[in-house]
C-alpha positions as CSV (number, residue, x, y, z in Angstrom):
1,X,18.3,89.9,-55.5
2,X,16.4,93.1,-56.1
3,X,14.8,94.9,-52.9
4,X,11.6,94.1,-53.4
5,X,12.2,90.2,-53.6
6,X,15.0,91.0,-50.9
7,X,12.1,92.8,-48.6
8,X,9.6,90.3,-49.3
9,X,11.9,87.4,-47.9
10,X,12.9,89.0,-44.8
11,X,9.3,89.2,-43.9
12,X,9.0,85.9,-44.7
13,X,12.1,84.6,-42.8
14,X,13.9,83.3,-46.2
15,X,17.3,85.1,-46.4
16,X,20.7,83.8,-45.5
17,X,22.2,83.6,-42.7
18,X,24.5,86.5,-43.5
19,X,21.6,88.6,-45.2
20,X,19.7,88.1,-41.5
21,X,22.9,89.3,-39.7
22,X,22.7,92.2,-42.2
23,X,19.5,93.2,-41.4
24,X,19.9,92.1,-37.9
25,X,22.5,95.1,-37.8
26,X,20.4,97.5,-39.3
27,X,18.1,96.9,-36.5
28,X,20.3,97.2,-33.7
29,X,21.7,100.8,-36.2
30,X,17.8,101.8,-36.1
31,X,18.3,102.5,-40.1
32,X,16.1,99.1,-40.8
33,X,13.1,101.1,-41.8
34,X,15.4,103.4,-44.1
35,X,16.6,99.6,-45.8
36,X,13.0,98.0,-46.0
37,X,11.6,101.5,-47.6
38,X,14.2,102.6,-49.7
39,X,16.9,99.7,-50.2
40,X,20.1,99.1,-49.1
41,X,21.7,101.7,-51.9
42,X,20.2,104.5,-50.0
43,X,22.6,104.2,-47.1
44,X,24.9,106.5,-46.8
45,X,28.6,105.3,-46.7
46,X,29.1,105.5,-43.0
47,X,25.9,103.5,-42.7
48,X,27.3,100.8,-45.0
49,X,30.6,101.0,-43.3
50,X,29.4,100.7,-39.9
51,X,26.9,97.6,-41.2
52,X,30.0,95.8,-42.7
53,X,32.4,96.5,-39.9
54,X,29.8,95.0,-37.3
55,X,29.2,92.0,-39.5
56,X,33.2,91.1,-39.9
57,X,33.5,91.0,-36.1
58,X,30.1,88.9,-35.7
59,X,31.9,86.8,-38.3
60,X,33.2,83.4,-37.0
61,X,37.0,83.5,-37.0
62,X,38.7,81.0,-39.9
63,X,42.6,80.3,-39.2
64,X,44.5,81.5,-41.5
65,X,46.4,79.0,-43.9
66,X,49.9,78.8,-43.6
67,X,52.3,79.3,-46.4
């Protein structure tokens, strides 16, 4: 999705639920207006780290299969 579709569904409540964690995060980070003005490419890498390391531990746990 390109940012502006991406930026027009968020204001209109119509993204994923892991897009609204996403953006959730960026909220909580206080980079959300950076994302909504400029897109997600113009985080810097320890902005994209820190997004993707809060969203794997708000990720529900799956067991892992056994071999």
């Amino acid at each position: 999705m390109n940012k502006d579709k991406e930026v027009e569904a968020y204001r209109q409540g119509n993204l994923t639920t892991e897009e609204q964690t996403k953006y959730e995060i960026a909220r909580e980070l206080g980079i959300l207006d950076k994302v909504l003005e400029n897109g997600w490419k113009s985080l810097s890498a320890k902005e994209t780290g820190r997004i993707g390391g809060m969203m794997a531990k708000k990720k529900p746990k799956q067991p892992s299969p056994k071999a």
